[in-house]
C-alpha positions as CSV (number, residue, x, y, z in Angstrom):
1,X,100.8,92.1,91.5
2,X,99.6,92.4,95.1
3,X,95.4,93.0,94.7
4,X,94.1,91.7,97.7
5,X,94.1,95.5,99.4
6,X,92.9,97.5,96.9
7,X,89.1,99.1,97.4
8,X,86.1,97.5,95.9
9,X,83.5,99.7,97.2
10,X,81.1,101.3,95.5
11,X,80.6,104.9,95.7
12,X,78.6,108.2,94.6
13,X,78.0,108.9,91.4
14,X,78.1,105.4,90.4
15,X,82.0,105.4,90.5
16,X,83.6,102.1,92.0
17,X,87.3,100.9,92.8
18,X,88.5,97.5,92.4
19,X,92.1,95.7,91.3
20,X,93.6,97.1,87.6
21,X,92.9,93.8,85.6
22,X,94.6,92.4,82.3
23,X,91.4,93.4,80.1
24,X,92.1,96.9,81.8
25,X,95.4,97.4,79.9
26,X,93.8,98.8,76.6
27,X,92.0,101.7,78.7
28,X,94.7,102.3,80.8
29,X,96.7,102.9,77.7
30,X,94.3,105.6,76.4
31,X,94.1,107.3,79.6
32,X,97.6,108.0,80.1
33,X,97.5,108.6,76.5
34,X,94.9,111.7,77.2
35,X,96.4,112.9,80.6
36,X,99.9,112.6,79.2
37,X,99.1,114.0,76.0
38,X,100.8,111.6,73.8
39,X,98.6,111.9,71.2
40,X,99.3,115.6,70.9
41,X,102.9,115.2,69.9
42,X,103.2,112.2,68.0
43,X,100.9,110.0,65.4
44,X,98.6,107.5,66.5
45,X,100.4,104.9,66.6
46,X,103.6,106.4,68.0
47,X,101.4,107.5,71.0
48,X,100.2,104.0,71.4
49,X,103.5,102.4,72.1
50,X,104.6,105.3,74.2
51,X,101.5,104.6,76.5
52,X,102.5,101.1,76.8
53,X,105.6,101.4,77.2
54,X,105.4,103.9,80.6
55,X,102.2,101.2,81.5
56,X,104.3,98.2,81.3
57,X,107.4,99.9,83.2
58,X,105.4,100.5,85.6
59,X,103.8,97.3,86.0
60,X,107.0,95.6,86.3
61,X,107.4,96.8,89.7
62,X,104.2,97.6,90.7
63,X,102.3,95.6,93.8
64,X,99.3,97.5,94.5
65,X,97.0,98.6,92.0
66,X,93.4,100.2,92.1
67,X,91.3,102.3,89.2
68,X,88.3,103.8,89.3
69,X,85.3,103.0,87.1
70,X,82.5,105.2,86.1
71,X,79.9,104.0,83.5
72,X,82.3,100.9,82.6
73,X,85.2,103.1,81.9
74,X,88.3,103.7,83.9
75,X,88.8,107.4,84.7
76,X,91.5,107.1,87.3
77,X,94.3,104.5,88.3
78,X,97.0,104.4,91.0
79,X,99.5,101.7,91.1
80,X,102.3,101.9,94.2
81,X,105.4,99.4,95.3
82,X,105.9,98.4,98.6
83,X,109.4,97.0,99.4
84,X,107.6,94.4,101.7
85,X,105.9,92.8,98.7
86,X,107.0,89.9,96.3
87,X,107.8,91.9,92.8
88,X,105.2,90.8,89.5
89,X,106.3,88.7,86.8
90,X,109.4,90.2,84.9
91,X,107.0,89.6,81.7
92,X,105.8,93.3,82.0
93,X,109.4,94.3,81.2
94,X,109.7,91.9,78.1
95,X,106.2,94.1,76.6
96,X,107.8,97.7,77.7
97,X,110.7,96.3,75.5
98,X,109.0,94.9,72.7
99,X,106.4,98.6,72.4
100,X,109.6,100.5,72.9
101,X,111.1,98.3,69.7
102,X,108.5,99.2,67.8
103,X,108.8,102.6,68.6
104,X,112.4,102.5,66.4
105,X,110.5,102.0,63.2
106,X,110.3,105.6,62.3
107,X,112.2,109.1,63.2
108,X,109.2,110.2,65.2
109,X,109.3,107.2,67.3
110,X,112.9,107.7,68.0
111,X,112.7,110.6,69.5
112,X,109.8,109.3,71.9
113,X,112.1,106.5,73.0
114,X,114.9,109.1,73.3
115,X,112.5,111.2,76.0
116,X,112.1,108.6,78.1
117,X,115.7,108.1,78.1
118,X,115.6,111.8,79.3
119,X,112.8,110.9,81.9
120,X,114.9,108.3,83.2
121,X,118.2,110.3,83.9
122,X,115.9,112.9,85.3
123,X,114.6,110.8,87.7
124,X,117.9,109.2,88.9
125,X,119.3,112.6,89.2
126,X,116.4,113.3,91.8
127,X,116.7,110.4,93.4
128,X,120.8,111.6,93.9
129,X,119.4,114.8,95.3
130,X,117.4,113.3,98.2
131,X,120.0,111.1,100.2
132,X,117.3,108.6,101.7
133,X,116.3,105.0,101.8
134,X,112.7,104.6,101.1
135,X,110.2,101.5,101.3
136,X,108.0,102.2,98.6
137,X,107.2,104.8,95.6
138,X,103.5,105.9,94.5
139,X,104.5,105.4,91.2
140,X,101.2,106.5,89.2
141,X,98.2,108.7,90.2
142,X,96.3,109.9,87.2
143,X,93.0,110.7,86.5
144,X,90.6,111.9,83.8
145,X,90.5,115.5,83.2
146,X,86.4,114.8,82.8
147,X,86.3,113.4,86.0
148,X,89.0,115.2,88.2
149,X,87.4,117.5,91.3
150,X,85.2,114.7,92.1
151,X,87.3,113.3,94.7
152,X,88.7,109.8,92.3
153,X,92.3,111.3,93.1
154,X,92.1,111.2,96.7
155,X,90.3,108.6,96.9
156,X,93.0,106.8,94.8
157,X,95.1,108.3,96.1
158,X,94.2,107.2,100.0
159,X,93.9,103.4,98.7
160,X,97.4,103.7,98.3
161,X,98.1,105.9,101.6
162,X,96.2,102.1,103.0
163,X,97.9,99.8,101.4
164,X,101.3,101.3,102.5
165,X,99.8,101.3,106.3
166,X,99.0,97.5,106.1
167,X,102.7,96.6,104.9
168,X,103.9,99.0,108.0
169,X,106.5,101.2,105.4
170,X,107.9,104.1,107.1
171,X,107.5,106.2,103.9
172,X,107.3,106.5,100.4
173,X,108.6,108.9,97.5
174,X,107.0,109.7,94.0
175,X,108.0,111.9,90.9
176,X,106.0,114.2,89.6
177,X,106.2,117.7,87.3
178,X,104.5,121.0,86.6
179,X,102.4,119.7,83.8
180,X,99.5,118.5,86.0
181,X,100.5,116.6,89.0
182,X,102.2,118.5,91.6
183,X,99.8,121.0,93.1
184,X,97.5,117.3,94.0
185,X,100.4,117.1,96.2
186,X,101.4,120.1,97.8
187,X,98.0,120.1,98.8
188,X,98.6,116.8,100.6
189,X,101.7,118.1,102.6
190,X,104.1,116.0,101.0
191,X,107.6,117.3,101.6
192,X,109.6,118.4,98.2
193,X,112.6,116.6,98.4
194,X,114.0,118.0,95.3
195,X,113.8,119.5,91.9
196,X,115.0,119.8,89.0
197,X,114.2,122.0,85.8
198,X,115.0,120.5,81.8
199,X,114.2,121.1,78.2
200,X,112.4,118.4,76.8
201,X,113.0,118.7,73.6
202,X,109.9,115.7,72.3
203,X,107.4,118.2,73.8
204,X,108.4,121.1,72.9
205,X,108.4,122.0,76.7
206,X,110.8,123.3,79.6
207,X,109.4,121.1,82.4
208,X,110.1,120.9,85.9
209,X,110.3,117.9,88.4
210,X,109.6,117.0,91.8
211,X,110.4,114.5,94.1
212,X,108.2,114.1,97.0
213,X,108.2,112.2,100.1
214,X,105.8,111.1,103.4
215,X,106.3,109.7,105.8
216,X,104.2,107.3,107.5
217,X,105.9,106.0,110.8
């Protein structure tokens, strides 16, 4: 993974930025864990391999990545993909695989594996809607809900907005939904490509999903 643009400076409130490293992969877990709420619909444990799972897919694309430390714990990441970079190690997918394997031990862990098999075709249905070629994806922005309206989002969020200027892509696309994320965005006048609206049946939610888009050039 491409680390070489990501921040490093240090900031108010003793918050600083810097590359998402291997030790990192633990904390990252039980953030999206929190954000996400894994752990309020399935056990422990099933909540652990879900987290890894969406971390390691996303890692297996990813080439820019940045979090956000405050008193020695992360409280916000954003990872990105630029079509201009060289893609990571294919060993990230081989650890999504093996967390969502373990995942099939048990009923409850089924039906986790089985949402993000609903994710998926929820995504590529999106992606269908849109009709566009695009050089890159902000694939994760997520912050603490202790820390968030202290600027970590956009500032994470900008990192990336950088990053995507230095490898000169003409735009980029991301998914979101109307658990948490897409206000951030609307906000920052990305266009709404498309939408869709589905029962999810693992959190006991109707959800809807966004695909938005910028572009840069």
């Amino acid at each position: 993974m491409n680390t070489q643009h990501t921040e490093t400076n240090l900031s108010s409130d003793s918050i600083y930025y810097r590359p998402l490293e291997k030790s990192d992969y633990k904390s990252v877990a039980d953030l999206l864990t929190t954000v996400w709420g894994f752990d309020q619909v399935a056990s422990k444990w099933n909540a652990r391999q879900m987290a890894y799972v969406f971390l390691h897919d996303l890692l297996h694309v990813a080439t820019f990545s940045s979090v956000a430390v405050q008193n020695d714990t992360i409280v916000g990441i954003v990872l990105g993909r630029s079509k201009a970079d060289s893609q990571p190690p294919k060993l990230f997918n081989l650890k999504k695989q093996f967390h969502h394997f373990l995942l099939l031990f048990n009923q409850e862990g089924k039906e986790a594996a089985l949402s993000f098999k609903r994710q998926k075709q929820v995504n590529e249905g999106l992606y269908s809607q849109t009709k566009r070629a695009f050089e890159g994806k902000l694939q994760l922005l997520a912050v603490n809900p202790s820390a968030r309206k202290s600027g970590i989002g956009t500032h994470l969020y900008h990192s990336f907005i950088d990053y995507m200027n230095e490898k000169q892509a003409a735009n980029f696309y991301l998914f979101a939904d109307n658990r948490l994320s897409y206000e951030f965005f609307e906000k920052k006048q990305l266009k709404r490509e498309a939408i869709i609206t589905r029962k999810m049946p693992f959190f006991n939610q109707t959800l809807t999903f966004y695909l938005y888009s910028k572009d840069l050039l």
